[in-house]
N, C-alpha and C positions, 0 to 999 in steps of 0.2 A: 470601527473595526473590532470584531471580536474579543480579539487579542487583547489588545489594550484596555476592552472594558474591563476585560477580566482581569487585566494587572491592576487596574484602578481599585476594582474592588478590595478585592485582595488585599496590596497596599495601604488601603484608607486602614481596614480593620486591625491587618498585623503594627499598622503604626500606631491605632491607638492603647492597643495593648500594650505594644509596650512602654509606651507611655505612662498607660495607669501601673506598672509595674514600678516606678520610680515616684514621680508627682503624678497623684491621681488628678491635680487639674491642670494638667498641662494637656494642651491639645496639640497636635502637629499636623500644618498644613502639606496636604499631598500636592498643592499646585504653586505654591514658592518653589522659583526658578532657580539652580544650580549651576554658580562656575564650570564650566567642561575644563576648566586645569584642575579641578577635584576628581576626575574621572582617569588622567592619565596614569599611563602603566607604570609609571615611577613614584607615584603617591603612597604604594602599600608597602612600606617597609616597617621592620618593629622585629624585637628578638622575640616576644611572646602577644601578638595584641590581638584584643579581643576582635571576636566573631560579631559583623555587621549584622543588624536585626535584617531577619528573613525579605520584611518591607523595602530597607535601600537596595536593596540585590536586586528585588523584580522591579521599584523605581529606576534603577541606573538604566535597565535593559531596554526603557524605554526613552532612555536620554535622546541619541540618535535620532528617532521617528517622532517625539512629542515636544521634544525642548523642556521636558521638565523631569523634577525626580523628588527627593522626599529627602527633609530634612533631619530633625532629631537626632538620636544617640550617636550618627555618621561622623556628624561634624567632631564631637570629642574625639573620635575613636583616631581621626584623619589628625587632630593637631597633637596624640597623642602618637600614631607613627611618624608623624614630621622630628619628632626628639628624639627618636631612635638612629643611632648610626650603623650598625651591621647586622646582618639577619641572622637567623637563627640558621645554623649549620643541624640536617638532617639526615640520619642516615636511609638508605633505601629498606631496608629491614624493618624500621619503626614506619614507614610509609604506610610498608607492606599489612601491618599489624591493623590499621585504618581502612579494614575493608568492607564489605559488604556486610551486615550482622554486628558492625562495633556499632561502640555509643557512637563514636566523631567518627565523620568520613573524610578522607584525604583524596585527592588525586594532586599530580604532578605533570607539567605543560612545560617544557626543555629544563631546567635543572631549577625550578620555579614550584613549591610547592603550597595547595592550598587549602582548607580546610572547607568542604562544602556543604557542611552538616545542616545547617539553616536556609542552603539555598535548594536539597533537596527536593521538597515536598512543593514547590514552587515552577519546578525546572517544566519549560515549555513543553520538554519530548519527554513527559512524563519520567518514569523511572526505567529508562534507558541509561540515564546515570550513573545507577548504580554498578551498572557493571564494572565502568572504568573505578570504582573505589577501590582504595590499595594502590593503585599502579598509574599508569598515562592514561590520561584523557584523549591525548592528540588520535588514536585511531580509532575513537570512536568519533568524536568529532567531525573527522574526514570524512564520515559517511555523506553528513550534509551539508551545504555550501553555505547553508545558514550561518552558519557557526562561525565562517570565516569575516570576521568583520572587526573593526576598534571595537564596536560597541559591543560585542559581547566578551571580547578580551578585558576590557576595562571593567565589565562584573567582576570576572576572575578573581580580578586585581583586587576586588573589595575584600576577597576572602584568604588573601595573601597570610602564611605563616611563619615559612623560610624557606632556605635556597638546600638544593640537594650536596651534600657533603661531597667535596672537591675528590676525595677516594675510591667513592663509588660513580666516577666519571671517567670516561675514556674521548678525550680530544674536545674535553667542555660538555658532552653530553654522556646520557643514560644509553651504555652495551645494550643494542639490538636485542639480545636473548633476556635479556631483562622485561623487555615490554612485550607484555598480551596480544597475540593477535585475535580478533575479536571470529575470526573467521577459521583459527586452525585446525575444526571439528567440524566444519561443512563437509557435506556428503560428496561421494566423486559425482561426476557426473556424465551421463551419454557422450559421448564426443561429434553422433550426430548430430547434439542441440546445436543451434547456433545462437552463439555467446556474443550479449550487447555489453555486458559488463559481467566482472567475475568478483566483486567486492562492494553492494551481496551478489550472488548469482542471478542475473536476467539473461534467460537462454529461450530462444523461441523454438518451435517444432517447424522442421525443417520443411519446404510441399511437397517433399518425395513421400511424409512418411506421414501427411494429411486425408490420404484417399481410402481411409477405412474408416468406415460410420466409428468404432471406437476406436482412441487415441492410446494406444501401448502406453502403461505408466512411464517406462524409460526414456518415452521421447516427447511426453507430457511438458507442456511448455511450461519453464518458471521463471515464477515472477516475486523475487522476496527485496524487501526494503531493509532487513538489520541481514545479521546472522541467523544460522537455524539452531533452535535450543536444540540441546543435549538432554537426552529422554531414553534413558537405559529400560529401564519397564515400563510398560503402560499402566502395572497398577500403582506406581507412584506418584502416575498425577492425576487432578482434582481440576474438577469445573465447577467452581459457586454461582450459585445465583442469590442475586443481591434482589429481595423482592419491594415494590416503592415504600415500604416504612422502612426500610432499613437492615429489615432481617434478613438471614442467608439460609440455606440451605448447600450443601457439599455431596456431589456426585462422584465415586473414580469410575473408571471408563467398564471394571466391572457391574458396580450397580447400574448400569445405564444400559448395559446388553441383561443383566438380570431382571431389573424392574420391567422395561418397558418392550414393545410389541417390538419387530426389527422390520424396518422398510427397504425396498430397493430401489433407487431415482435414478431413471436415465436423465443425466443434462451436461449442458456446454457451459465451461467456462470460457469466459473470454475479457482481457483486459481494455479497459476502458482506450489504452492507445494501438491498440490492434491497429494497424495500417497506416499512422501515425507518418511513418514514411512517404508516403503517397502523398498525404497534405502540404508534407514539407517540399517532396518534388511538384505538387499539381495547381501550388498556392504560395504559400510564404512559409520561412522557417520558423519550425515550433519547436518550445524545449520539452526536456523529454527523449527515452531513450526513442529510438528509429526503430521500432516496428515494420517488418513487412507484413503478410498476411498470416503468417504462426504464430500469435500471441491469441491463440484457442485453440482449444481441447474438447472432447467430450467422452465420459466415462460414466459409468456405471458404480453407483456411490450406495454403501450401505449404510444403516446406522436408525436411531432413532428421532421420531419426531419432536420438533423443540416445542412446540404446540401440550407435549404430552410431560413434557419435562416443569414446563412452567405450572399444569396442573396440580402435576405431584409434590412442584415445590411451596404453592399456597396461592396462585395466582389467580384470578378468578378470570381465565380466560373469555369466558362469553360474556360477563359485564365488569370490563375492566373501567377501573376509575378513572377522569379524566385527567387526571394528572401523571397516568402512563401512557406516556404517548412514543416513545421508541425504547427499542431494545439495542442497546450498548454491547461488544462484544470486545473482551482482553485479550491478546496475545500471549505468550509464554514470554515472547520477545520484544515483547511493550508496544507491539503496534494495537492499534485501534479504531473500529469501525460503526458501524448502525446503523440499524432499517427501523423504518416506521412501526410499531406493533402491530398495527393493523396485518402487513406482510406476516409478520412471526408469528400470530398465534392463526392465521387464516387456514381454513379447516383443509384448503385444499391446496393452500402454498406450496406444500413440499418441504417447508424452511426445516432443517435437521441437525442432528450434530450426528456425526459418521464419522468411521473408524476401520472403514474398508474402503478400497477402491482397486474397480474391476476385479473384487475378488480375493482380495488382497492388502492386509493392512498397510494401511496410509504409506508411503511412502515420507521420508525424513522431509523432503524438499516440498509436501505437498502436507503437510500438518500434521505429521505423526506424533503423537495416539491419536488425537481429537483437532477435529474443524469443523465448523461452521458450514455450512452448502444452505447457500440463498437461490436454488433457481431464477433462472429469468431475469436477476440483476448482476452490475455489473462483479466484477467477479473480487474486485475489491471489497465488495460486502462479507464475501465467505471466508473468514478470518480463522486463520490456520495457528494450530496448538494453543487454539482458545482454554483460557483459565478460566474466565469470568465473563459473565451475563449480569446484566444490569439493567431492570426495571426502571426508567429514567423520563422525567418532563424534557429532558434535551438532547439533540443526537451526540453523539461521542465528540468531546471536546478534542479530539487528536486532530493533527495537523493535516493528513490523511482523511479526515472526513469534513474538515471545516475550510483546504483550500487547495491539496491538491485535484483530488478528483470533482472537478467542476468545467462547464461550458462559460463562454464568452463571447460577446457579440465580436464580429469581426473588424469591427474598428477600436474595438477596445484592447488600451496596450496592459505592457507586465505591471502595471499594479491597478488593479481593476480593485472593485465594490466586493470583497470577497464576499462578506454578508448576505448581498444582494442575491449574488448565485445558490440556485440550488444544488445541491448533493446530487450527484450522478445516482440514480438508482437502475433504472430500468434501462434496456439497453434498446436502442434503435435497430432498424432493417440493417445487414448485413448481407454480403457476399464477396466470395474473390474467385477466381482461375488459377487453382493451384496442380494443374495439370494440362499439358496441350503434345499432343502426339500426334507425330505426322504419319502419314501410314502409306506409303508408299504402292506403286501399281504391282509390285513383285510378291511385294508383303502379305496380301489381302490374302491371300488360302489361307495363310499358316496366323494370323491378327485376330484375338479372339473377338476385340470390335468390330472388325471389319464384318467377320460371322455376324453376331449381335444384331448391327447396322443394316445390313445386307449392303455393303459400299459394294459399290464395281468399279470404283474412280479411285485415282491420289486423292486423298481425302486428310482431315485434320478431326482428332477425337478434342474434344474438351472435357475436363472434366472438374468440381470444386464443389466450395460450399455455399450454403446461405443459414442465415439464422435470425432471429427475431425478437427481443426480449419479453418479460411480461405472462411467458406461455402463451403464444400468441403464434401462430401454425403459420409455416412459408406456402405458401396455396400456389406460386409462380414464381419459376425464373426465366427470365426472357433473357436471349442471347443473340448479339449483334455481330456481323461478319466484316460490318463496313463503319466502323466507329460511330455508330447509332443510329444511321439513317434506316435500314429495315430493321427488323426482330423478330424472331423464332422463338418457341420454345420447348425449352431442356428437358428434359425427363428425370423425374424426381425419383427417385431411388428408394425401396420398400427399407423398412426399417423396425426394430423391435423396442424400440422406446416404452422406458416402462418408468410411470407419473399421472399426477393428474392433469398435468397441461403439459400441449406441445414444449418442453423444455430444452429439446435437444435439436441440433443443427439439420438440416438437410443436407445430404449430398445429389448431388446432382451431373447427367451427364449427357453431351450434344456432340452431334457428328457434322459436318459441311466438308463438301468439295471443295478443293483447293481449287480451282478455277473461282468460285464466287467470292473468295476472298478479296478485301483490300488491304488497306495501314494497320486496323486495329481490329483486335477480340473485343470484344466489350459486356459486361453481365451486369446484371442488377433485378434482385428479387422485388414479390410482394409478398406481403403477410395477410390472414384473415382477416383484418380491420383495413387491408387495401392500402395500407402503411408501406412504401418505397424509397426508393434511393435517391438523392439529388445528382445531376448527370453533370456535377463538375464540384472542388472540396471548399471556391472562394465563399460563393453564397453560407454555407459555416463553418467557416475557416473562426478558429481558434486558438492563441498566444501557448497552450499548453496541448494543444495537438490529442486533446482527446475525442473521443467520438468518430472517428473518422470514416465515413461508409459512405462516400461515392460512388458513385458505377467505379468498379475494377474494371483498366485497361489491361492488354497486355499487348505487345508489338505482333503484327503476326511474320516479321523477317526476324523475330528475335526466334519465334516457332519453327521458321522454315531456318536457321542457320542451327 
């Protein structure tokens, strides 16, 4: 497992350091087994006790899942809080002092306070961390279900200080207005979205407000995993690029409309659980939020090419070294993602960083100043209020690119080969019926379809998407009246797509008499490579419900009621 190598290594090095810091021949074994009543949450008491070397921190984290952890300086420090009788009493104000930018860092978990300074630079979700410094961890924490477990409580515990001062508590705990909410500067939002969760905000686009080739920014579907940074100008923030020896180079979103040419991309986003729902209704439950068919967008994106950025910063785009083999991308808000180089420096990828959309700078909920736009993959790659680019031999070590967004066979359960899966990149055949109008015999004068059509009958309009990753053109949608037994086809809808490759969705739209209907609508595209939909979700059905692109059903008594 990734993870764990990576604690190994880690571990082996910071133990031998500190090692040689004390007796340079002493050596400390990383794989001598550890009493788990050394891990419980009542071991770390002490009025002042020193700070656990960085190594038993990320050791203990894999108590739980390895059975083992790391010896050395621990053990003193554990028979040295055993002598202690009462903790140190702290007030919230010296907590507060402990924040983001001091030497030590503090947070506090119910009236339990801990010093995390060592465990920092180690911490899984990178320096998401940091925020909670100064104040409570528990809401940021809550973000992820990870975090709820002994075993990562019982880290905590390694880095125990003292207990929050009985004065500044109200009924045993810390006043409400005391603790940060991580989320109280998120932007308002459409109230057409439809909201899967509001902390962070996952709100999809609704199918009423899907039937325009572009996606109105306000009704733009989102999809964020922390908070949204707080970004008052756009000329104070900065995108580096870290190029493979180490060196950086530093862009503001100024120099980057100064220096370089300005492009305009027509493409769709769309997230890897788009439909997501369907799976879980047409197959087995996935986790993961429930997607219907609005988790994609398409809009019309400005900004410059990252192909021309990497030049200017020192990269040798057309003979890059083989030890750059992906491009790394940083959040403002610690998330992180990565495409192959091969995609980012590709003369005719599209890959960009932009700072308009439809016209319009960024909107807060969509990466305001700066993001990332990957055409053609999934939309997790285009990493929103990116800081940082990074010339790297390895994809982005975040949790987010090494295990959420991945496929699984369908008989493999929740804890699969993460390794083994590859990185979702490119996006598969899609389509849904995000529109079905019934058009009645009365109707047909005054129905601009009906006009259109030329119906004479009650008749049924459909109308939806399809889309195809890769740049890779919808050449057909075929549409079924009788839950797939005959097929017609739709009419693909003229469009101004502006790229070098098909990047942007089809709309598409079919008419049938109500007389030949049966039970079900039924759709499902091709792409120019003749690449199609599977006509049910089990054949690959997946424990995390991403990828989801079946034929889209729709009832035709749900159309006619």
């Amino acid at each position: 497992m990734y993870a764990v190598a990576r604690f190994l290594r880690f571990a082996s090095r910071s133990a031998l350091r500190s090692s040689s810091h004390t007796k340079p021949t002493h050596r400390v074994s990383v794989f001598r087994e550890i009493p788990a009543a050394r891990f419980s949450s009542g071991s770390g008491r002490g009025s002042q006790p020193a700070r656990p070397s960085a190594a038993s921190g990320i050791a203990a984290l894999l108590v739980g899942a390895v059975g083992w952890a790391l010896l050395g300086p621990r053990e003193a420090h554990a028979e040295e809080r055993a002598t202690q009788e009462e903790p140190r009493k702290i007030r919230l104000s010296e907590i507060h002092e402990h924040r983001r930018g001091a030497d030590a860092l503090w947070v506090f978990k119910g009236d339990r306070v801990y010093d995390i300074t060592d465990w920092v630079p180690n911490h899984p979700g990178g320096d998401v961390i940091l925020r909670a410094a100064g104040g409570n961890v528990e809401p940021y924490w809550n973000i992820f279900t990870i975090h709820q477990k002994q075993d990562v409580y019982d880290i905590l515990e390694q880095y125990f200080v003292g207990v929050i001062d009985p004065r500044d508590l109200v009924d045993g705990r810390v006043a409400s207005e005391q603790i940060d909410d991580p989320f109280a500067t998120d932007p308002e939002r459409d109230p057409r979205l439809r909201k899967h969760s509001d902390r962070p905000c996952n709100a999809e686009t609704p199918a009423s407000e899907l039937g325009t080739f572009i996606t109105p920014n306000s009704v733009f579907y989102v999809r964020n995993h922390l908070w949204v940074p707080e970004v008052s100008d756009a000329d104070d923030h900065r995108v580096t690029v870290e190029m493979g020896d180490g060196s950086e180079k530093e862009y503001s979103v100024q120099d980057l409309r100064r220096l370089f040419k300005e492009y305009k991309v027509t493409a769709t986003l769309q997230c890897s659980g788009n439909r997501r729902a369907h799976m879980t209704a047409g197959s087995r439950p996935t986790n993961g939020l429930q997607w219907d068919v609005g988790a994609i967008g398409t809009a019309e994106w400005t900004g410059v090419r990252l192909r021309d950025v990497l030049t200017d910063a020192g990269v040798p785009v057309d003979d890059l070294p083989p030890h750059i083999k992906h491009a790394q991308f940083l959040g403002a808000e610690a998330y992180g993602a990565s495409i192959p180089i091969e995609k980012a420096v590709d003369n005719r990828g599209d890959v960009m960083l932009v700072y308009e959309m439809n016209g319009q700078p960024l909107p807060r909920d969509h990466g305001y100043p700066l993001r990332v736009l990957v055409p053609g993959n999934v939309a997790a790659r285009s990493v929103k209020w990116v800081k940082r680019i990074t010339m790297s031999e390895e994809e982005s070590t975040s949790q987010w690119q090494r295990r959420d967004y991945k496929c699984f066979g369908p008989n493999e359960g929740t804890n699969p080969d993460w390794d083994r899966a590859r990185s979702i990149q490119e996006m598969p055949v899609q389509s849904a019926i995000t529109s079905v109008e019934q058009v009645s015999t009365g109707g047909l004068k005054d129905n601009p379809a009906a006009r259109v059509y030329g119906l004479e009958e009650e008749s049924f309009v459909l109308e939806g998407y399809a889309f195809s990753g890769g740049g890779r053109e919808i050449v057909r949608v075929d549409v079924s009246v009788d839950n797939g037994r005959t097929w017609q086809q739709a009419d693909l809808l003229d469009n101004d797509a502006g790229g070098c490759k098909a990047w942007s969705w089809k709309q598409w739209r079919f008419s049938t008499p109500k007389r030949q209907t049966a039970r079900w609508f039924v759709v499902k595209a091709v792409d120019e490579a003749y690449n199609t939909q599977a006509d049910s979700f089990e054949p690959h059905y997946n424990f995390r419900g991403n990828l989801a692109s079946a034929w889209h059903r729709v009832p035709v008594q749900l159309a006619r009621d």
